[in-house]
C-alpha positions as CSV (number, residue, x, y, z in Angstrom):
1,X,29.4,-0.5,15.3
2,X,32.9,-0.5,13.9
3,X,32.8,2.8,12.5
4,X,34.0,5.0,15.5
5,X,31.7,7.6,13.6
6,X,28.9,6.2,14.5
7,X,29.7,6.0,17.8
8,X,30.1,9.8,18.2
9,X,27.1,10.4,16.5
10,X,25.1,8.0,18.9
11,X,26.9,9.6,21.3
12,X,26.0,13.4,20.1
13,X,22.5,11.4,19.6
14,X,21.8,10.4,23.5
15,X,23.4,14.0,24.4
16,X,20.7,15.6,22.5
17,X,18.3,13.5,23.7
18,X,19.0,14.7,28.1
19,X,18.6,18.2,26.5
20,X,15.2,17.6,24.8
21,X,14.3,15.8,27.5
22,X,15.1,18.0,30.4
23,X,13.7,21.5,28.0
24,X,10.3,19.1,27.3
25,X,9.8,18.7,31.5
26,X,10.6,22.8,31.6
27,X,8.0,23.8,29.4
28,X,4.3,24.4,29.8
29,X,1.5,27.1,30.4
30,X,3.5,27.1,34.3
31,X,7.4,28.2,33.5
32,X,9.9,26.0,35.6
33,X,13.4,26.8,35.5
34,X,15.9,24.0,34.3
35,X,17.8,24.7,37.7
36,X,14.8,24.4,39.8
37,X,14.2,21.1,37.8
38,X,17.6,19.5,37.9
39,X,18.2,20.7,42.0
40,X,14.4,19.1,42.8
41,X,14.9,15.6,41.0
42,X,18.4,15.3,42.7
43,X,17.8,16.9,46.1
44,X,14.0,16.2,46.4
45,X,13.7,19.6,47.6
46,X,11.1,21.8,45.6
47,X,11.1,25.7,45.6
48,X,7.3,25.6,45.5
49,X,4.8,22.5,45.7
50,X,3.1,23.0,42.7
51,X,6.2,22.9,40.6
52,X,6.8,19.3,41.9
53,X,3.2,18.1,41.6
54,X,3.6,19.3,37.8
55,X,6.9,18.2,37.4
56,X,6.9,14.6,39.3
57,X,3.0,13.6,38.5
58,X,2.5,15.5,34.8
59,X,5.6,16.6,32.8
60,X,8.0,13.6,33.8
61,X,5.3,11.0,33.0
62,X,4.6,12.3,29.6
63,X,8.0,13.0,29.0
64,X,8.7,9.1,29.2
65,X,5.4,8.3,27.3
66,X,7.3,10.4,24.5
67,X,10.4,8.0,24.9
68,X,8.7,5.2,24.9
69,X,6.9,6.1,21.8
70,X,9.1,7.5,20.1
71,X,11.6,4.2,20.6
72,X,9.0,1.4,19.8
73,X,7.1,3.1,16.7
74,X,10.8,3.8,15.1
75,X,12.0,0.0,16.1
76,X,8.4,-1.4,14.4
77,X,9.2,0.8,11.4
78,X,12.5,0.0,10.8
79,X,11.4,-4.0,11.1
80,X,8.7,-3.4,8.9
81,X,10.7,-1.6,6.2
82,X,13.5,-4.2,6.1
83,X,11.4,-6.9,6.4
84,X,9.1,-6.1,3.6
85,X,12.1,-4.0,1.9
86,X,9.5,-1.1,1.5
87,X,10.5,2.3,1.8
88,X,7.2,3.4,2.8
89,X,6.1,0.6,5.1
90,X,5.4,1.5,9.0
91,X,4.2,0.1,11.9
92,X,0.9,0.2,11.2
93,X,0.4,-1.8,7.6
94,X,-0.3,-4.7,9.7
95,X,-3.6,-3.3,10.5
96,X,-2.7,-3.4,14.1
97,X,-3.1,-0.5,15.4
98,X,-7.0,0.0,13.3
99,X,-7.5,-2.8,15.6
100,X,-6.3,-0.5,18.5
101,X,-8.6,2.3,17.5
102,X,-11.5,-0.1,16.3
103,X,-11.6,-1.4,20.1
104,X,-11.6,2.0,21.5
105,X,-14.7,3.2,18.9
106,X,-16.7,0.3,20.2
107,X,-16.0,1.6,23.7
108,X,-16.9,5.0,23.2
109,X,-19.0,5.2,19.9
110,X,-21.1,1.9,20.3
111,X,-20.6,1.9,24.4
112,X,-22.9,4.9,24.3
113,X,-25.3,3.5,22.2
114,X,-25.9,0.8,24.5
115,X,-26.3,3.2,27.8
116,X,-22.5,3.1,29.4
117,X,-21.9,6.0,31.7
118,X,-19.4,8.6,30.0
119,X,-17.0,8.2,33.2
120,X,-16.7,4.8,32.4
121,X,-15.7,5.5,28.9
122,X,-13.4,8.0,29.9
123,X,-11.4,6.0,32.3
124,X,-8.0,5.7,31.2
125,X,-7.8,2.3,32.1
126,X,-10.9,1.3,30.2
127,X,-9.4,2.6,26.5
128,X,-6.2,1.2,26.8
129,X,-8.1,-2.6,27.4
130,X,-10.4,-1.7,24.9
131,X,-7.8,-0.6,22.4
132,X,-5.4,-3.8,23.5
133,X,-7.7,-6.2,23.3
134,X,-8.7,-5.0,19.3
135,X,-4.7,-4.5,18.5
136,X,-4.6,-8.1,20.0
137,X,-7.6,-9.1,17.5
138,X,-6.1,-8.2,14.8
139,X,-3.0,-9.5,15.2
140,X,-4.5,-12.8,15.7
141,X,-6.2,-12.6,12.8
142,X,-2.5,-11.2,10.8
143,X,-0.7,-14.6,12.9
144,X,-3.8,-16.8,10.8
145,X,-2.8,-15.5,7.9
146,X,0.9,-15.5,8.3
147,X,0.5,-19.0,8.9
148,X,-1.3,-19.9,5.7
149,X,0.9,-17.7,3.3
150,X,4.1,-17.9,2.4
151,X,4.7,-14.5,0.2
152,X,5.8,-11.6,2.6
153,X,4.5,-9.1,0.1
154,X,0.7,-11.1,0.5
155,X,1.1,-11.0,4.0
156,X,1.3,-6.7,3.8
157,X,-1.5,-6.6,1.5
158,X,-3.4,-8.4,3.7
159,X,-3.0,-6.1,6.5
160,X,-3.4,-2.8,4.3
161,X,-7.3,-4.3,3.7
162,X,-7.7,-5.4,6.9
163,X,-6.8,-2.4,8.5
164,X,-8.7,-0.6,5.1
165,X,-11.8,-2.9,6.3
166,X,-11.5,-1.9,10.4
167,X,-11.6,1.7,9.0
168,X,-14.9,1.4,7.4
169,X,-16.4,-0.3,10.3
170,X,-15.3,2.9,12.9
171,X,-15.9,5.1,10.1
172,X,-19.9,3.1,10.2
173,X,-19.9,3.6,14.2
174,X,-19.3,7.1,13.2
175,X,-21.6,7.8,11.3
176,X,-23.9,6.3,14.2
177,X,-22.8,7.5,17.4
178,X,-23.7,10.5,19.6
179,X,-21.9,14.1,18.8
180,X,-20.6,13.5,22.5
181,X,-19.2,10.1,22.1
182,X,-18.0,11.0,18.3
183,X,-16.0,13.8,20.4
184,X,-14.3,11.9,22.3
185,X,-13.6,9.4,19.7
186,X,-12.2,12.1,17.6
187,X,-9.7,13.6,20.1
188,X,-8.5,10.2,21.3
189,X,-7.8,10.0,17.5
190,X,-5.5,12.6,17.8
191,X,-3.5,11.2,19.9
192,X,-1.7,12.2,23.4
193,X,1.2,11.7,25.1
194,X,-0.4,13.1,28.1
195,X,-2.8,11.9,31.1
196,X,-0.9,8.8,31.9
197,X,0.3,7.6,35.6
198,X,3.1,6.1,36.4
199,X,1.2,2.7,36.9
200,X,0.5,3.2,33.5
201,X,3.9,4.2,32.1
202,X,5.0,1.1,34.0
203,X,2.3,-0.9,31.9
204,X,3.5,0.5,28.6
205,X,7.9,0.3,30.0
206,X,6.7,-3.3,30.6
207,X,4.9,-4.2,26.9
208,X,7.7,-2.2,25.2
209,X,10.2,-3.7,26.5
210,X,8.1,-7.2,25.4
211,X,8.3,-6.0,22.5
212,X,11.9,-5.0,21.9
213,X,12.6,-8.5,22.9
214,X,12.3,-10.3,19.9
215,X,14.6,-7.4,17.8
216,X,17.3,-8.0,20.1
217,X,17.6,-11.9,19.2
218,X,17.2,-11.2,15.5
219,X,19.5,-8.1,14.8
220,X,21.8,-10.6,12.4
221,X,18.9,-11.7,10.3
222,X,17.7,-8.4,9.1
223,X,21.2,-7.4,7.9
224,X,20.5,-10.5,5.7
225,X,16.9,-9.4,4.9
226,X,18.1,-6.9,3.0
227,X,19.1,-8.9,-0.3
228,X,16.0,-10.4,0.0
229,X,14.3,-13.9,1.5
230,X,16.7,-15.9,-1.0
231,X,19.6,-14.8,-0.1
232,X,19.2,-14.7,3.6
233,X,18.0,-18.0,3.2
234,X,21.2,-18.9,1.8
235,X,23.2,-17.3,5.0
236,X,21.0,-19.7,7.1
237,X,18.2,-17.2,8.6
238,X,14.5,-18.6,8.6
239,X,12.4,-16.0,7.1
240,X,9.3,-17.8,8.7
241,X,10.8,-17.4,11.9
242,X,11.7,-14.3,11.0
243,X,8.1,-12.9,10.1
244,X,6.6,-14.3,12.9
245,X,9.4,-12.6,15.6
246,X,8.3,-9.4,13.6
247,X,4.6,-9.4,13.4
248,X,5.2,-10.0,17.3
249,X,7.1,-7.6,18.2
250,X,5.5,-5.0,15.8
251,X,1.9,-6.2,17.4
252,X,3.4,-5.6,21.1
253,X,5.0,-2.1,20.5
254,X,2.4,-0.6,18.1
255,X,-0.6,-2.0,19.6
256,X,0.4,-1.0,23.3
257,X,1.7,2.8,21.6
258,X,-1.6,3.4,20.1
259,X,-4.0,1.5,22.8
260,X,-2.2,4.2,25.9
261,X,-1.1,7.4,23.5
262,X,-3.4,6.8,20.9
263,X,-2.2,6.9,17.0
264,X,0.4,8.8,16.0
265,X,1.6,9.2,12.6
266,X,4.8,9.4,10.5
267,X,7.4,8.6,13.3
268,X,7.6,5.2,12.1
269,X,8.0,5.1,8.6
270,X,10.1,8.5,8.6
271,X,12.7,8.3,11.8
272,X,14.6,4.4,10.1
273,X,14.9,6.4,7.0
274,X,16.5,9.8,9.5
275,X,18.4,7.8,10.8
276,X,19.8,5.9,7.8
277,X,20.6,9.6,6.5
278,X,22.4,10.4,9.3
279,X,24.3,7.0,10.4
280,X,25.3,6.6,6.3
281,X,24.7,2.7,7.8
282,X,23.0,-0.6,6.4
283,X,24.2,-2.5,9.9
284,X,21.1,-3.1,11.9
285,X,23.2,-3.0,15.3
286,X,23.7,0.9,14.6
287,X,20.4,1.3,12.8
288,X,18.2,-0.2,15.6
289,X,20.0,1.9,18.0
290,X,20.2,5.3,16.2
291,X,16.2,4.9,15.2
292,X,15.4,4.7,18.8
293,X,17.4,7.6,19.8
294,X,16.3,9.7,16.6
295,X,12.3,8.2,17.5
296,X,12.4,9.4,21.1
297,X,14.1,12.9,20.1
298,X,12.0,13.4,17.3
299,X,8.4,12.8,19.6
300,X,9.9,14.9,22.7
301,X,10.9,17.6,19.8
302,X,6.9,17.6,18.9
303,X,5.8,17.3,22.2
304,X,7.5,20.7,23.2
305,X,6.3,22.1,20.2
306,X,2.5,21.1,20.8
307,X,2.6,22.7,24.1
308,X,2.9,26.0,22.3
309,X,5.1,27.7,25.0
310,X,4.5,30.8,26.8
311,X,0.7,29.8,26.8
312,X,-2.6,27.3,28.2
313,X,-3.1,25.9,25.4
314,X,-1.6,22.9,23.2
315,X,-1.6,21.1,20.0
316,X,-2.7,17.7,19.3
317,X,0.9,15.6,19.0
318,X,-0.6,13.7,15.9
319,X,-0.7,17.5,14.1
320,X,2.4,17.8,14.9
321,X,4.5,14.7,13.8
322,X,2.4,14.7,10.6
323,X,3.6,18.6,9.7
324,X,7.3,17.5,10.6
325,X,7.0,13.7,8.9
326,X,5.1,14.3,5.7
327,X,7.7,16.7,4.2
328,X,10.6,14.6,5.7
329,X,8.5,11.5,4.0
330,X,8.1,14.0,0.6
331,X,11.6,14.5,0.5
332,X,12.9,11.1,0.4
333,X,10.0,10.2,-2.3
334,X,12.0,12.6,-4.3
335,X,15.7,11.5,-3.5
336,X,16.9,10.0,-6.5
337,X,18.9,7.4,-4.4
338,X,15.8,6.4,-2.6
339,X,15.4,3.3,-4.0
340,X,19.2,2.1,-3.7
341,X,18.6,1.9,0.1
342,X,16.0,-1.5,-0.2
């Protein structure tokens, strides 16, 4: 990061990000004032003892469920998108996460089926096994194939039909299952940033951070991806090694996302691409950074839109980032230097 821009702008970036994040904890069907907030986190002293059972057990969690999302599906976007040098590519070509959600439909769509007690489905705990232990399926299956080809353009074919094929197999489970178990399948579907503990938020802080791992070691060798796999060959980067560091760390961060929150769309393939507008920046040290800034602002944005405030109810957050990331993703379709950034 050279450009002393870019530091501003990172620095305007996190600046933005303590705002959202404090106004996302203030809002809600119960109205918490920022003051109360900020003197109850730093004193421990709370006005009223429902405010700090919302504030500590409720709005704080999801608020760094957001973060956390927000910063892994940007990071596994802007791999993917480098890596394959496709615009449109996200974290979820691999197939990865229809593994995620093909684990939870067995759980809940085929689970009840086979007689298991809707309290059993619907513990927390239970989904986010189920959904890591079909992300982590798939990814095996991806690693096989990784193994065998060489072509990184096979390789994303590959996981477009496998996660085209895991669709038609929840899609038959559908078809299938109970109207009570098909609801619940559904609004999992939707996705939540909601409803998670802080053992759980540790859980996911834990396979995130897994996951940003291997980005951190490889931050020169997608700066060389970018002219291709000859040419970074030709600057010494293995794009072997490369791949597999990615379908890792993509695996980690989108399958642990979408197993605890649930899929959410368009943050990955649209918040690299923000980012790059904003940053004017092909050097993945800024780009990593500003994506997981832009990410985690973008998904505490939709998250205080989705709770609708000033009443009960809320939106799903998957409504939401699709209404904000489809136009964004429209847009830069129709940029006529679109194609000059791959």
């Amino acid at each position: 990061m050279k450009n002393k821009t870019h530091v501003w702008l990172l620095l305007f970036g996190v600046i933005l990000l303590l705002l959202a994040f404090l106004v996302n904890i203030s809002l809600g069907s119960v109205q918490v004032s920022l003051s109360e907030i900020v003197s109850g986190l730093f004193s421990g002293k709370w006005s009223k003892a429902s405010s700090e059972q919302i504030i500590l057990n409720y709005r704080l969690p999801k608020a760094f469920v957001a973060i956390l999302a927000g910063v892994g599906l940007s990071i596994s976007g802007l791999q993917m998108q480098t890596f394959f040098r496709n615009p449109l590519a996200g974290p979820y070509v691999l197939g990865i996460s229809s593994g995620a959600g093909l684990g939870v439909a067995l759980l809940m769509l085929a689970g009840s089926g086979l007689g298991i007690l809707s309290s059993q489905v619907m513990n927390p705990w239970a989904v986010v096994l189920a959904g890591s232990l079909g992300g982590a399926m798939v990814l095996l299956l991806v690693s096989l194939v990784a193994w065998r080809v060489r072509d990184s353009m096979t390789l994303l074919i590959v996981g477009l039909m496998v996660a085209a094929g895991v669709s038609a197999i929840i899609s038959v489970l559908s078809y299938f299952a109970g109207a009570d178990a098909l609801k619940l399948f559904t609004i999992w579907g939707m996705g939540s940033l909601g409803g998670l503990g802080w053992t759980q938020l540790l859980a996911l802080s834990v396979m995130t951070l897994l996951g940003l791992l291997p980005v951190i070691f490889s931050i020169k060798s997608y700066n060389a991806m970018l002219l291709g796999e000859n040419y970074a060959e030709s600057m010494g980067v293995n794009p072997k090694n490369l791949r597999w560091m990615m379908i890792i760390s993509t695996g980690l961060l989108a399958g642990s996302i979408t197993a605890f929150c649930g899929p959410i769309a368009f943050v990955g393939i649209a918040v690299p691409h923000l980012a790059r507008i904003v940053l004017k920046s092909a050097d993945h040290k800024t780009l990593f950074i500003g994506s997981a800034i832009s990410g985690a602002l973008l998904l505490l944005c939709c998250d205080a839109v989705s709770q609708l405030p000033g009443t009960a109810q809320s939106l799903p957050i998957n409504a939401v980032t699709s209404l904000i990331g489809a136009p964004v993703v429209i847009g830069l379709v129709l940029r006529k230097n679109f194609s000059k950034e791959f």
